[in-house]
C-alpha positions as CSV (number, residue, x, y, z in Angstrom):
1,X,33.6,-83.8,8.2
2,X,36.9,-83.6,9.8
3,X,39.9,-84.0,7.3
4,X,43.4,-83.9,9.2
5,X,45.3,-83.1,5.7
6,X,43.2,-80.3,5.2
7,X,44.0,-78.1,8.2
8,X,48.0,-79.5,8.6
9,X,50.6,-76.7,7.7
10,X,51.2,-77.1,4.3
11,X,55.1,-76.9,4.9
12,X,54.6,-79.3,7.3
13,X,52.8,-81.6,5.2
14,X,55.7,-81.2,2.6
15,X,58.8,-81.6,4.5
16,X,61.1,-84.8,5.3
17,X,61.8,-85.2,9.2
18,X,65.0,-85.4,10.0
19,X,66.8,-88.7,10.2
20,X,68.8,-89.9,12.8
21,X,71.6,-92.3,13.3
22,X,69.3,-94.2,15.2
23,X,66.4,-93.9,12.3
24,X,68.7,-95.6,9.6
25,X,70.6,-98.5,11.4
26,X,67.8,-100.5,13.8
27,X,69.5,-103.6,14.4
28,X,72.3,-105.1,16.4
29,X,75.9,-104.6,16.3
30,X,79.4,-104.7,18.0
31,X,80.6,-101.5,16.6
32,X,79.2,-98.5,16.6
33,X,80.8,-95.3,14.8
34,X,77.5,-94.1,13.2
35,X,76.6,-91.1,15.8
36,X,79.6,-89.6,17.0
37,X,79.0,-90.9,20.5
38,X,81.7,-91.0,23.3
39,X,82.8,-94.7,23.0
40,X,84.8,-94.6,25.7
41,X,81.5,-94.1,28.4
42,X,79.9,-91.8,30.2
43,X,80.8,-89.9,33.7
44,X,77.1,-90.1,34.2
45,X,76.8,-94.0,34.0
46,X,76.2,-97.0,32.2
47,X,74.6,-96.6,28.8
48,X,74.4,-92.8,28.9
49,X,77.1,-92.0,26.2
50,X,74.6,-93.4,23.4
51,X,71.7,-91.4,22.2
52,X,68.5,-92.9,23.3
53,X,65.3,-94.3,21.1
54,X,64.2,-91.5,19.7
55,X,60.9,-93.3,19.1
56,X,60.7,-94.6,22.6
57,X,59.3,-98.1,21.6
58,X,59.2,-100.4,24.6
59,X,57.9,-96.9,26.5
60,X,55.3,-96.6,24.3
61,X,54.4,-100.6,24.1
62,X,54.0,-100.6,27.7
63,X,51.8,-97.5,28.2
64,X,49.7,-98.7,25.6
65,X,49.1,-102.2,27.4
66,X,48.5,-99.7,30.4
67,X,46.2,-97.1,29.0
68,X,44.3,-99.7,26.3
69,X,45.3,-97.7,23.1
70,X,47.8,-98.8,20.5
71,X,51.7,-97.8,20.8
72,X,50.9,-96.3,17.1
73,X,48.4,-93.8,19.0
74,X,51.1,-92.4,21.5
75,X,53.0,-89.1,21.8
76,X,56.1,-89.0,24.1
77,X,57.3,-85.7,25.1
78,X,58.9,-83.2,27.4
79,X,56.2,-83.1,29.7
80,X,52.7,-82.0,27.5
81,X,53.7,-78.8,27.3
82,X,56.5,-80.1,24.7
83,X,53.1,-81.8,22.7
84,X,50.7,-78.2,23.2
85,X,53.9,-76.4,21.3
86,X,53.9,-79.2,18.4
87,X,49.9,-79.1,18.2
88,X,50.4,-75.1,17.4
89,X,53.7,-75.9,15.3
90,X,52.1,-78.5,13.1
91,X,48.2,-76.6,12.8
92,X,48.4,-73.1,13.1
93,X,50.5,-70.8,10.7
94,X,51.4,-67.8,12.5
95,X,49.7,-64.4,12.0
96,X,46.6,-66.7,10.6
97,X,45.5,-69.0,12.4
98,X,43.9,-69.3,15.7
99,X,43.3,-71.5,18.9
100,X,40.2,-71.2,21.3
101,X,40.7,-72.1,25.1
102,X,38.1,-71.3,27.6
103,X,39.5,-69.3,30.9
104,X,40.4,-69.9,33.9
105,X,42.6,-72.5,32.5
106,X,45.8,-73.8,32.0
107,X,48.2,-71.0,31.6
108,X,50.3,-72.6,29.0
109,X,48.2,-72.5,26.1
110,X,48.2,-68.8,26.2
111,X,51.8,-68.4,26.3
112,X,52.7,-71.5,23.7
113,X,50.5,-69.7,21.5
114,X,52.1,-66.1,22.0
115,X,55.4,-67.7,21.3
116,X,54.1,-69.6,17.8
117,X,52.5,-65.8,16.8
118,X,49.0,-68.0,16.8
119,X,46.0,-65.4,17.9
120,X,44.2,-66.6,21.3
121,X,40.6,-66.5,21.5
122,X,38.6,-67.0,24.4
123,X,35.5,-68.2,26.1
124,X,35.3,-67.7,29.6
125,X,33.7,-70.5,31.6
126,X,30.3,-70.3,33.6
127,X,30.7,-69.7,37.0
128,X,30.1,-73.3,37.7
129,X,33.5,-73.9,35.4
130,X,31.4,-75.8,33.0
131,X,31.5,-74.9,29.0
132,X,28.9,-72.5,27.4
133,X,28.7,-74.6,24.3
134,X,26.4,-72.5,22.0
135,X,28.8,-69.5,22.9
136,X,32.0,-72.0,21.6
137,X,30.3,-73.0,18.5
138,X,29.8,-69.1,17.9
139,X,33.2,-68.6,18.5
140,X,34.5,-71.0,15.4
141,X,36.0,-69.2,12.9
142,X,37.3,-70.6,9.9
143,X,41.1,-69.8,11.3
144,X,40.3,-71.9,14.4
145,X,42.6,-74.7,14.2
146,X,42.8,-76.1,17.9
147,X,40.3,-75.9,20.9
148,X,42.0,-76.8,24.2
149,X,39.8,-78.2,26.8
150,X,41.3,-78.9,30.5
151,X,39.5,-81.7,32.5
152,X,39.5,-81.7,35.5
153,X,40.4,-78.3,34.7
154,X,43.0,-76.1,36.2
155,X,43.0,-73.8,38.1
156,X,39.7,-74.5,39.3
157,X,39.3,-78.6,40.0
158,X,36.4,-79.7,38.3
159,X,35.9,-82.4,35.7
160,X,33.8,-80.3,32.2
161,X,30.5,-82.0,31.4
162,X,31.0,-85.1,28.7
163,X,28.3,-84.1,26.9
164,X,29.9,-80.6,26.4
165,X,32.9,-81.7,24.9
166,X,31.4,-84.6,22.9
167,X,29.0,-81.7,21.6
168,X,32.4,-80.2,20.4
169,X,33.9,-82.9,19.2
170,X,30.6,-83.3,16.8
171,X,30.4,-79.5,15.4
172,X,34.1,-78.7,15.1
173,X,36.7,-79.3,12.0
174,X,39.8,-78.5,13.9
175,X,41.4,-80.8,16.8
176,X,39.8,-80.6,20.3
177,X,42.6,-80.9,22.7
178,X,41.3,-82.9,26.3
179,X,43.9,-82.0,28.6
180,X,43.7,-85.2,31.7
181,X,46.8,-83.9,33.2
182,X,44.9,-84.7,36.6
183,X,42.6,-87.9,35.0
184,X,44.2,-90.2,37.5
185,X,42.0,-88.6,40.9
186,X,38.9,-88.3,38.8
187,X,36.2,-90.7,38.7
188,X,34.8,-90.3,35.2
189,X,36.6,-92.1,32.0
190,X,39.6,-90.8,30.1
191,X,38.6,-89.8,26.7
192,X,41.5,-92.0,25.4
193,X,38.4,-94.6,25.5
194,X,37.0,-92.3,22.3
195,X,39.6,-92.3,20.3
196,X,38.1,-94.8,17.8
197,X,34.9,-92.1,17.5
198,X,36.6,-88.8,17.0
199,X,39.3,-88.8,14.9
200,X,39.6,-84.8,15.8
201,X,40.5,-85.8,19.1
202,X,44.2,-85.4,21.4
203,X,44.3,-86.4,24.9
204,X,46.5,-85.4,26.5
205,X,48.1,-86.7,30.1
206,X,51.6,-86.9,32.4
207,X,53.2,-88.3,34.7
208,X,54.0,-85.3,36.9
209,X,51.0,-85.9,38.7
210,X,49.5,-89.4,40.1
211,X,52.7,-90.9,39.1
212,X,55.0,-88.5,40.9
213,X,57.4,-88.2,38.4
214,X,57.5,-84.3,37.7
215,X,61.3,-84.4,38.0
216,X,61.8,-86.5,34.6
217,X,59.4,-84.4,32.2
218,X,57.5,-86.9,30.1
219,X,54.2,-86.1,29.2
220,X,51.2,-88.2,26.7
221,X,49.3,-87.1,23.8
222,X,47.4,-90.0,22.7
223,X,45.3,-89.4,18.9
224,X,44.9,-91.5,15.8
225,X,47.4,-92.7,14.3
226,X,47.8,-90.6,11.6
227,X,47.9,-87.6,13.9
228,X,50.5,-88.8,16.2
229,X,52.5,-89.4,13.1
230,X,52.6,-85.6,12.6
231,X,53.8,-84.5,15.5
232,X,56.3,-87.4,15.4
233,X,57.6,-86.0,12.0
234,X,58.1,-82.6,13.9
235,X,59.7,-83.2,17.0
236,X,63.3,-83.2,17.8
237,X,64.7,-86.7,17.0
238,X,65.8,-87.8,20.8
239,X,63.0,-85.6,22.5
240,X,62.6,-87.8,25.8
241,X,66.6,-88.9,27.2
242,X,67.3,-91.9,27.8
243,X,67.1,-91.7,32.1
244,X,63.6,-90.7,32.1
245,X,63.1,-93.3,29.7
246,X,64.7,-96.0,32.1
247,X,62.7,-94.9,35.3
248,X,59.1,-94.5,33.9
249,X,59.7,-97.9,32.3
250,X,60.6,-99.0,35.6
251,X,57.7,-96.8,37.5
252,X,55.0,-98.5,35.1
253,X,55.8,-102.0,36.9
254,X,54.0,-100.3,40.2
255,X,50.7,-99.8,39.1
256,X,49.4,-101.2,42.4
257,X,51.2,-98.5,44.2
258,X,50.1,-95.6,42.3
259,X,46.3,-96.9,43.1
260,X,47.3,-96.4,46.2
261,X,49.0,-92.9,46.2
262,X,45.9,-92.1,44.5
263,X,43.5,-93.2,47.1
264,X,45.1,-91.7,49.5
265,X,45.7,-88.3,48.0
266,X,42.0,-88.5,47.2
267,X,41.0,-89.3,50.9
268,X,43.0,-86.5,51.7
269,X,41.5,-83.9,49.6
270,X,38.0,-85.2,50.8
271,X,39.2,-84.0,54.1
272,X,40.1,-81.0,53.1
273,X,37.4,-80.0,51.8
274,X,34.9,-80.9,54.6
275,X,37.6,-79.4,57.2
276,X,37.9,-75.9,55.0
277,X,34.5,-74.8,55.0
278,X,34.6,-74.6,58.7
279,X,37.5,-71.9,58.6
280,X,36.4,-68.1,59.1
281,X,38.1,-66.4,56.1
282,X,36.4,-69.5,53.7
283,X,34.3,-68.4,51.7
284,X,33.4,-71.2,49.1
285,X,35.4,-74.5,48.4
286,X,34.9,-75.8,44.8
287,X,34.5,-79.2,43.9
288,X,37.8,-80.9,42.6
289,X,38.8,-84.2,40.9
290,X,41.8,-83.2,40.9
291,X,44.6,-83.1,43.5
292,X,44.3,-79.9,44.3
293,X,41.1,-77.5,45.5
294,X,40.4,-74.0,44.9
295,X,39.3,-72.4,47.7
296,X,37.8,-68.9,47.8
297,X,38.5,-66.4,50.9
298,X,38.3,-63.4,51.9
299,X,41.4,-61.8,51.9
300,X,43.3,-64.1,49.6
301,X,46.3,-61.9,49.3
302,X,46.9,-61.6,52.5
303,X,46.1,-64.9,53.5
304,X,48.7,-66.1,50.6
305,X,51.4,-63.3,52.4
306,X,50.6,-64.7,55.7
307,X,50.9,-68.5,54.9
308,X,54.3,-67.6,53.1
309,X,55.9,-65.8,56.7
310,X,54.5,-69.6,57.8
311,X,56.9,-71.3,55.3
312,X,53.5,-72.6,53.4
313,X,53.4,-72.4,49.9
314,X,50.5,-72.0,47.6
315,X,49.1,-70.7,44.8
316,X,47.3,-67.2,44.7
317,X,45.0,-67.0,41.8
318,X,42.8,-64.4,42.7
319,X,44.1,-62.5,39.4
320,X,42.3,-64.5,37.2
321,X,39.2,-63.5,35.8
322,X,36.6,-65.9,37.6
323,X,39.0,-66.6,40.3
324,X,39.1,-63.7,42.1
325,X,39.8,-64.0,45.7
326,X,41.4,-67.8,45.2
327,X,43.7,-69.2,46.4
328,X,44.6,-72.9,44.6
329,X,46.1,-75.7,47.5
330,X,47.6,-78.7,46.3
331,X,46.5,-81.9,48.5
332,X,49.5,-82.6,50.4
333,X,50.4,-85.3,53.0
334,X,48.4,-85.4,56.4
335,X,50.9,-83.9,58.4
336,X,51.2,-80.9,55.8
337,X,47.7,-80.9,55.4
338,X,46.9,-80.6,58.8
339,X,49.8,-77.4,59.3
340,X,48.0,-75.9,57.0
341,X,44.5,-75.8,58.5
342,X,46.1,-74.9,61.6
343,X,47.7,-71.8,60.5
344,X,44.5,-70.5,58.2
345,X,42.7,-70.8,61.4
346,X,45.1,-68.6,63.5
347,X,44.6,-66.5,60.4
348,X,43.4,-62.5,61.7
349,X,41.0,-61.5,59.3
């Protein structure tokens, strides 16, 4: 039976968070001398000499209405990777406790945990990218505070089978981390829709990706209520500034239009992926639901040195155990899209 106090840091558990001007005074007024502000303005604009909500409150009451969870169940921070440093802060006391992850993945977990002093255990995927659950559950130890879970996953594309995770969910103590950073061009749910049924569960999401906003840094963790209250008591008090703040509240008005980026990022990556089998040096093309593919070859270095002389970027992952020979390709528009399939065709093998 899952018990959030029981695996919290006991320091963490004991100590006050720290209270800003903003925390004590939440009301209106004509003078304010409480901060040590800049009264006289700001060179960078309107508003932008006073520290912003540190609780982000209208942010958070309009993502909820968006994603169908309460404000009460939302994490706002510097991008996700600000929320996968608090999950190790608040759970895992260095030099004891561990996380699990399950390569290839997301890089960051790895280094987030090297930085907290939290050991990393692994399970590598199958090579279908899809979770060998009775190898997890083996895995557990009693240190095992956190098990991050990337889906659709990165580097590789693919959404991880429900039942695998909800498995998971069912035979582990600690907090199974869902990382949706790329949800928004996949078909299947969000697992924000579970929150009621695991309270073990963070989900977490951006808007660096569908929402084309990885210029102003805010990621999601979305949990129960009690959890998000931890990582609230442990995050720097004005953690998301007040510009980003302005614009995503401003972006989240254009849902319409995002359902359209996504359709058509997703059309495009369906064309890639029929038009990259046809290329000599392809060897495989993975499925994605993502908005990127990875794409195995036969040369990938030289392919990747090759596209670069081009002045086209992408990402060689062929160092990665599973991935060898990989290259990852973002989805990009149809003109780019279609430079790129030019040159890998002119590619010499």
């Amino acid at each position: 039976m899952f018990n959030l106090e029981s695996i919290v840091r006991p320091n963490v558990l004991r100590m006050k968070p720290y209270a800003s001007a903003r925390d004590e005074f939440k009301g209106n007024a004509n003078v304010f001398l409480d901060a040590n502000e800049n009264n006289l303005g700001s060179l960078a604009g309107e508003n932008y000499n006073r520290y912003p909500d540190p609780h982000q409150h209208k942010l958070k009451t309009t993502i909820a209405e968006i994603k169908g969870v309460k404000p009460s169940q939302i994490f706002l921070g510097n991008g996700s990777d600000e929320a996968i440093d608090l999950l190790l802060r608040a759970f895992c006391t260095p030099g004891i406790d561990a996380l699990l992850c399950l390569p290839p993945t997301y890089g960051m977990y790895e280094v987030s945990a090297n930085l907290n002093d939290v050991r990393i255990d692994t399970v590598q995927l199958t090579p279908e990218f899809q979770i060998p659950v009775g190898e997890v559950v083996q895995s557990i130890k009693p240190e095992t505070k956190l098990l991050f879970i990337c889906s659709p996953n990165n580097p590789t594309g693919n959404s991880i089978n429900p039942e695998s995770i909800e498995t998971l969910l069912d035979n582990f103590e600690g907090i199974v981390v869902v990382d949706e950073a790329y949800i928004d061009f996949a078909t299947a749910p969000s697992w924000t829709t579970r929150l009621e049924d695991y309270p073990n569960l963070v989900v977490l999401q951006t808007f660096s990706k569908a929402w084309g906003m990885a210029g102003l840094r805010l990621g999601m963790a979305f949990g129960s209520k009690q959890l998000i209250a931890i990582l609230d008591k442990i995050k720097p008090p004005y953690n998301v500034n007040e510009a980003t703040q302005e614009l995503v509240l401003q972006a989240l008005d254009k849902t319409e239009v995002l359902k359209d980026m996504v359709e058509e990022i997703v059309q495009e990556r369906e064309l890639l992926m029929s038009a990259l089998p046809q290329l000599k040096v392809v060897e495989s093309v993975y499925p994605s639901d993502a908005n990127f593919i990875l794409v195995k070859v036969t040369d990938a270095t030289g392919l990747y040195n090759y596209l670069l002389d081009k002045g086209i970027v992408v990402r060689n992952r062929s160092s990665l155990k599973g991935c060898e020979g990989c290259l990852r390709i973002s989805v990009g528009t149809l003109e780019e899209n279609q430079e790129l399939l030019k040159a890998i065709a002119e590619f010499k093998i």
